[in-house]
C-alpha positions as a Markdown table, in Angstrom:
| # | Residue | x | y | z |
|---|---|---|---|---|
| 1 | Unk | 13.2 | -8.3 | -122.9 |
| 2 | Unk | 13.5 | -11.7 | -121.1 |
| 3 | Unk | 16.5 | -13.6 | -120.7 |
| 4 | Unk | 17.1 | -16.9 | -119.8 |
| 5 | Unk | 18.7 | -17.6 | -116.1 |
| 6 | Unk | 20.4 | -20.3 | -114.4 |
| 7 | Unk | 21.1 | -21.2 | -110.6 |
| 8 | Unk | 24.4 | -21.3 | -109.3 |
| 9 | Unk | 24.2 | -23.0 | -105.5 |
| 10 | Unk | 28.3 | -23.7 | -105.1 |
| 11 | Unk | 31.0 | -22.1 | -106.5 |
| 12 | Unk | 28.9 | -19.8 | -109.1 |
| 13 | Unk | 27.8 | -17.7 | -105.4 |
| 14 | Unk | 31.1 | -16.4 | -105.3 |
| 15 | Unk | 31.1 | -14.0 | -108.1 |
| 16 | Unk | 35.0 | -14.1 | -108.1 |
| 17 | Unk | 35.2 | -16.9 | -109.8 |
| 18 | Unk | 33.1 | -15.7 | -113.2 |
| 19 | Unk | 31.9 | -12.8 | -115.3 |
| 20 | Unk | 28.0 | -13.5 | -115.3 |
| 21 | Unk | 26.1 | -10.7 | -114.5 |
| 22 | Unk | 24.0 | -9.3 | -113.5 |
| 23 | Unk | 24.1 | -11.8 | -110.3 |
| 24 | Unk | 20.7 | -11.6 | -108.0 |
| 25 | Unk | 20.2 | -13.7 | -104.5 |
| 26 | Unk | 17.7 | -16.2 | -105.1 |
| 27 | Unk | 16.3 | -19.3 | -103.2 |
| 28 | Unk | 15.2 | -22.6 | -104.4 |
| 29 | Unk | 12.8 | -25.4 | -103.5 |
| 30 | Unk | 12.7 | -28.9 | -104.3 |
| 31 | Unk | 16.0 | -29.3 | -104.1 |
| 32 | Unk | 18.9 | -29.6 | -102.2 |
| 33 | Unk | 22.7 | -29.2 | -102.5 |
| 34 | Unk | 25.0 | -32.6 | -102.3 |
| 35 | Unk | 28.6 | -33.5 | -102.6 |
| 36 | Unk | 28.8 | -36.4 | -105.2 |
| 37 | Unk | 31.9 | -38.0 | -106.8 |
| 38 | Unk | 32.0 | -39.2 | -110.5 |
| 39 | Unk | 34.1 | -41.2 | -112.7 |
| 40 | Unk | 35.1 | -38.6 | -114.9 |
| 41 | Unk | 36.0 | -35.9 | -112.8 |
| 42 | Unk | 39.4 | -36.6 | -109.6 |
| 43 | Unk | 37.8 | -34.9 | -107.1 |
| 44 | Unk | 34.0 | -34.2 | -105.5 |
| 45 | Unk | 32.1 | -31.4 | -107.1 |
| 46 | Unk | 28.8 | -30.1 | -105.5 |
| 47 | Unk | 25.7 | -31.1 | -107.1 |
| 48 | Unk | 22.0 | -30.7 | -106.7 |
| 49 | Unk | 19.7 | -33.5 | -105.8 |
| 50 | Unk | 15.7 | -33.5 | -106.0 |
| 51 | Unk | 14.2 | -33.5 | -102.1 |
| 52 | Unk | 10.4 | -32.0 | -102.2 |
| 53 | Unk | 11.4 | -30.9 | -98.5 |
| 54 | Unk | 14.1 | -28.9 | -99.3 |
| 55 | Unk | 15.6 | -25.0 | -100.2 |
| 56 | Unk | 19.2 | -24.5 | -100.9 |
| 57 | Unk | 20.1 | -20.8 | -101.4 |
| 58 | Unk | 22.4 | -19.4 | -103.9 |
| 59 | Unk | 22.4 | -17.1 | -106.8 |
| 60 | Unk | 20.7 | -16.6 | -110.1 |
| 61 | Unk | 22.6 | -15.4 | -113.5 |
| 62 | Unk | 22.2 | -14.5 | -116.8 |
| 63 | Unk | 22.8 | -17.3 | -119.5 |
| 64 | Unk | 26.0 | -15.3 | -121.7 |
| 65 | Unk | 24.1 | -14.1 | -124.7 |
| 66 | Unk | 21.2 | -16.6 | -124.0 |
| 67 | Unk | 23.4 | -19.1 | -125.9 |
| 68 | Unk | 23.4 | -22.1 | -123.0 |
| 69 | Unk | 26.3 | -24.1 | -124.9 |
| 70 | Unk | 29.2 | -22.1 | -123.0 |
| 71 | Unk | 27.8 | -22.5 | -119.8 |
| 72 | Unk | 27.1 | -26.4 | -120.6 |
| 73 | Unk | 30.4 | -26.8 | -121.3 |
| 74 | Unk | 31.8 | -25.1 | -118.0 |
| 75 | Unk | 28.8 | -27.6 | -116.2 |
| 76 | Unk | 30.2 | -30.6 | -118.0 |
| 77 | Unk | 28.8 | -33.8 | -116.7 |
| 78 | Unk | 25.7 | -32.0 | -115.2 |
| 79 | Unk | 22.7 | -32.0 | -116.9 |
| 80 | Unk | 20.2 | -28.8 | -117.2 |
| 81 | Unk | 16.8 | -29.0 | -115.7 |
| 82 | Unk | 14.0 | -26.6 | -115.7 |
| 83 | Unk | 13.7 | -25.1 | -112.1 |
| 84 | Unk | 11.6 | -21.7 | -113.3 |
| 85 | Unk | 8.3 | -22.3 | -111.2 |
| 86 | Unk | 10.9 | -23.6 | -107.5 |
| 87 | Unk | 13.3 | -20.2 | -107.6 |
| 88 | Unk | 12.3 | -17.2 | -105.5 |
| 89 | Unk | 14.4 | -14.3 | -107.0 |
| 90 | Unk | 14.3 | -10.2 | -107.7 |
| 91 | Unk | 15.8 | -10.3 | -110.7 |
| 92 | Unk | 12.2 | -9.2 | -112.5 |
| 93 | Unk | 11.4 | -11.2 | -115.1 |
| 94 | Unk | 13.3 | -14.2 | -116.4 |
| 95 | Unk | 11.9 | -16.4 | -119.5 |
| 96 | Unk | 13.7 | -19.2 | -118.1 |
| 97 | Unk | 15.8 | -20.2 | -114.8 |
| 98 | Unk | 17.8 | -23.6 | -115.2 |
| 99 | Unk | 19.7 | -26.0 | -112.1 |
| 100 | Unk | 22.3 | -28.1 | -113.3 |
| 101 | Unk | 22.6 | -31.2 | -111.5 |
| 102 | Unk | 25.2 | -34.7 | -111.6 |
| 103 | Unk | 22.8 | -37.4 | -113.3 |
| 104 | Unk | 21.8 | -39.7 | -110.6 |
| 105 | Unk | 23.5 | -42.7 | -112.4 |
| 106 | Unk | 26.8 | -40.9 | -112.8 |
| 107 | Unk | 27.0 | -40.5 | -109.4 |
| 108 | Unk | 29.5 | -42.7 | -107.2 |
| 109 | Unk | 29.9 | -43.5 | -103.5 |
| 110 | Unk | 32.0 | -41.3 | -101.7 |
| 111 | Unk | 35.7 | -42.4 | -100.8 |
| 112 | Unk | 39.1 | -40.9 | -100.7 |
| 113 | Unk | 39.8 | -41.3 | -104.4 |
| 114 | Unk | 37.3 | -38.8 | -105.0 |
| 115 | Unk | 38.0 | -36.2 | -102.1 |
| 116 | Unk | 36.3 | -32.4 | -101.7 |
| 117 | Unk | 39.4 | -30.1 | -102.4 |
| 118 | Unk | 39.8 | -27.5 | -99.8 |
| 119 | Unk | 40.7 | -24.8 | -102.3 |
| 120 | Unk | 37.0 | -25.4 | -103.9 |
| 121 | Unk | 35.2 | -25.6 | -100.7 |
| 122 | Unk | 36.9 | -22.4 | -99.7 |
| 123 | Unk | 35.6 | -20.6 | -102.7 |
| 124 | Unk | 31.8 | -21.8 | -102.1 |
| 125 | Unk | 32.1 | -20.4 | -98.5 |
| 126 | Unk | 33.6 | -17.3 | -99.2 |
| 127 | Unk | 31.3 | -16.5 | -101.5 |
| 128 | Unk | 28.3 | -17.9 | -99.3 |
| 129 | Unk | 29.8 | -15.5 | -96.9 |
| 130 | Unk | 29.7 | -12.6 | -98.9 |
| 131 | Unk | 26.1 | -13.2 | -100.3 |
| 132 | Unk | 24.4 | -14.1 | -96.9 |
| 133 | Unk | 27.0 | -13.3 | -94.2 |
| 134 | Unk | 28.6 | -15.9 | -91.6 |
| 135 | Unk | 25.0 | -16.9 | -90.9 |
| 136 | Unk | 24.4 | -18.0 | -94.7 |
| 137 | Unk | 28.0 | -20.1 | -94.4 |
| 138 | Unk | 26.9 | -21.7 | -91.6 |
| 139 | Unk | 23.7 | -22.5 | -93.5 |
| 140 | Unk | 26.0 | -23.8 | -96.4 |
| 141 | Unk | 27.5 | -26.1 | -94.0 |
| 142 | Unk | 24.2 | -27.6 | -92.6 |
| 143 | Unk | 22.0 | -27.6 | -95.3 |
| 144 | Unk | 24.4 | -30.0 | -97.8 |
| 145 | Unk | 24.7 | -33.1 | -98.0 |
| 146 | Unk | 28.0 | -35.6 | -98.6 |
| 147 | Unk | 30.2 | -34.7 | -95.6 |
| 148 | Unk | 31.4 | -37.9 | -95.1 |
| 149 | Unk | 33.4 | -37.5 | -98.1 |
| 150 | Unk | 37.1 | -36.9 | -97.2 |
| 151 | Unk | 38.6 | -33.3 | -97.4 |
| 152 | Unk | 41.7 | -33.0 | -99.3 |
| 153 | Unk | 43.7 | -29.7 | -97.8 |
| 154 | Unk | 45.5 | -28.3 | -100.8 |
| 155 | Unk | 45.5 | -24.5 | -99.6 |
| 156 | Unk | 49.3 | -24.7 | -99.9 |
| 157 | Unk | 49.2 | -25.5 | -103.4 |
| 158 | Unk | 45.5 | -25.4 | -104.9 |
| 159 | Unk | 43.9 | -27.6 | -107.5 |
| 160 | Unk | 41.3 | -26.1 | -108.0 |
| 161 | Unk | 41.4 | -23.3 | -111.3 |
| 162 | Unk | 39.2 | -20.7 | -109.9 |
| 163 | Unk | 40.8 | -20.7 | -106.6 |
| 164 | Unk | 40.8 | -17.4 | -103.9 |
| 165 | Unk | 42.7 | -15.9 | -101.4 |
| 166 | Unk | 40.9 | -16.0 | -98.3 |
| 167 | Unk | 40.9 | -13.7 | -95.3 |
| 168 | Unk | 41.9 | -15.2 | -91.8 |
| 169 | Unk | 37.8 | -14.6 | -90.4 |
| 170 | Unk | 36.8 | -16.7 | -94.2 |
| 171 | Unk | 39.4 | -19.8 | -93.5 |
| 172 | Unk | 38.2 | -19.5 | -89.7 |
| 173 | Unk | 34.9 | -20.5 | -91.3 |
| 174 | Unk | 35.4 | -23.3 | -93.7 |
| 175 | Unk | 37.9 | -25.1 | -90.5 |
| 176 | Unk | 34.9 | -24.7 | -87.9 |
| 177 | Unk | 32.4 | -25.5 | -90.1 |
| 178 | Unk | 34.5 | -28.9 | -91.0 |
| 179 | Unk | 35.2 | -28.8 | -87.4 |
| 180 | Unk | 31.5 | -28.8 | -86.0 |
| 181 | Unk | 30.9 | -31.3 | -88.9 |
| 182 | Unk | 33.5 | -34.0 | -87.8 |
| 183 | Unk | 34.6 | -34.1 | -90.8 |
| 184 | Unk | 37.8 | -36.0 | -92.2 |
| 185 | Unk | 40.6 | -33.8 | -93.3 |
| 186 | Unk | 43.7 | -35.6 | -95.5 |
| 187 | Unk | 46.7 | -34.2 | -95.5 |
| 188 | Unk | 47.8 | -35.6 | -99.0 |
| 189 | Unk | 45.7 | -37.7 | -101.5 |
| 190 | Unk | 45.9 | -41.2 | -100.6 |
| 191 | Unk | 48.0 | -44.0 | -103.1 |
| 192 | Unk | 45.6 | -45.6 | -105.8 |
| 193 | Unk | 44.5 | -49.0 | -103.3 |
| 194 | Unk | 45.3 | -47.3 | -99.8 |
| 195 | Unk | 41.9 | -45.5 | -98.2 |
């Protein structure tokens, strides 16, 4: 029987942070992954962003039950697109494969009112890592867009809900990676009006 699939390209790789199964490596074209701020949300979430040029790798899963209101609701703000004929996958046959991806007019210029949280980035790397090795982290790093959006270090205390525990060798990652990137690094969220 055929089920219906969707592709996770952030923190859905690391299959720490949900129950979805069974998970299968996949690749996808026509897109590409970008860090994009919105209104509703306090922080920069990953999203994905038509480019004809592009593949961003990641994984595919099983919608639960083939009922897509759950996982709508745990993508809120994204909206679903069909992406069946652009995935390259060994999952055997899917009926459908879905990308969820930040609507193009909900999307807001990056600043440090919206920052990337460290405790989320951390997550898509480690499970980047696990998936495709240090290579595939590094790829993770090069292949997305949005790094000029501001890094908000909360690894002491972490707001992000599905956060991990990462290894020494997993942190050494994410830091070079931001390193290599130049990317900016805050300490603390920055007072409504300051940037």
């Amino acid at each position: 029987m055929k089920h219906p699939y969707f592709f996770g390209y952030g923190s859905l790789v690391n299959r720490r942070t949900h129950v979805f199964t069974p998970c299968h490596r996949a690749r996808i074209t026509g897109w590409r992954r970008a860090w994009c701020a919105t209104a509703n949300r306090p922080q920069a979430f990953l999203t994905a962003i038509p480019d004809p040029e592009a593949e961003t790798l990641g994984l595919i899963a099983p919608v639960p039950n083939d009922d897509w209101t759950a996982l709508d609701a745990r993508e809120e703000g994204y909206h679903r697109h069909d992406a069946s004929a652009q995935v390259v996958h060994e999952a055997g046959a899917v009926s459908r494969i879905a990308v969820y991806a930040i609507p193009a007019k909900d999307q807001l210029a990056s600043s440090t009112e919206h920052p990337i949280l460290m405790s989320y980035l951390d997550v898509v790397v480690q499970g980047f890592a696990a998936e495709y090795g240090e290579d595939g982290a590094q790829a993770f790093f090069d292949t997305t867009a949005g790094w000029e959006t501001p890094v908000l270090n909360d690894r002491a205390a972490p707001l992000y809900p599905r956060a991990q525990t990462l290894t020494a060798a997993e942190r050494a990652l994410v830091d070079d990676g931001l390193a290599r990137l130049g990317c900016r690094v805050l300490s603390e969220r920055p007072s409504a009006g300051r940037a």
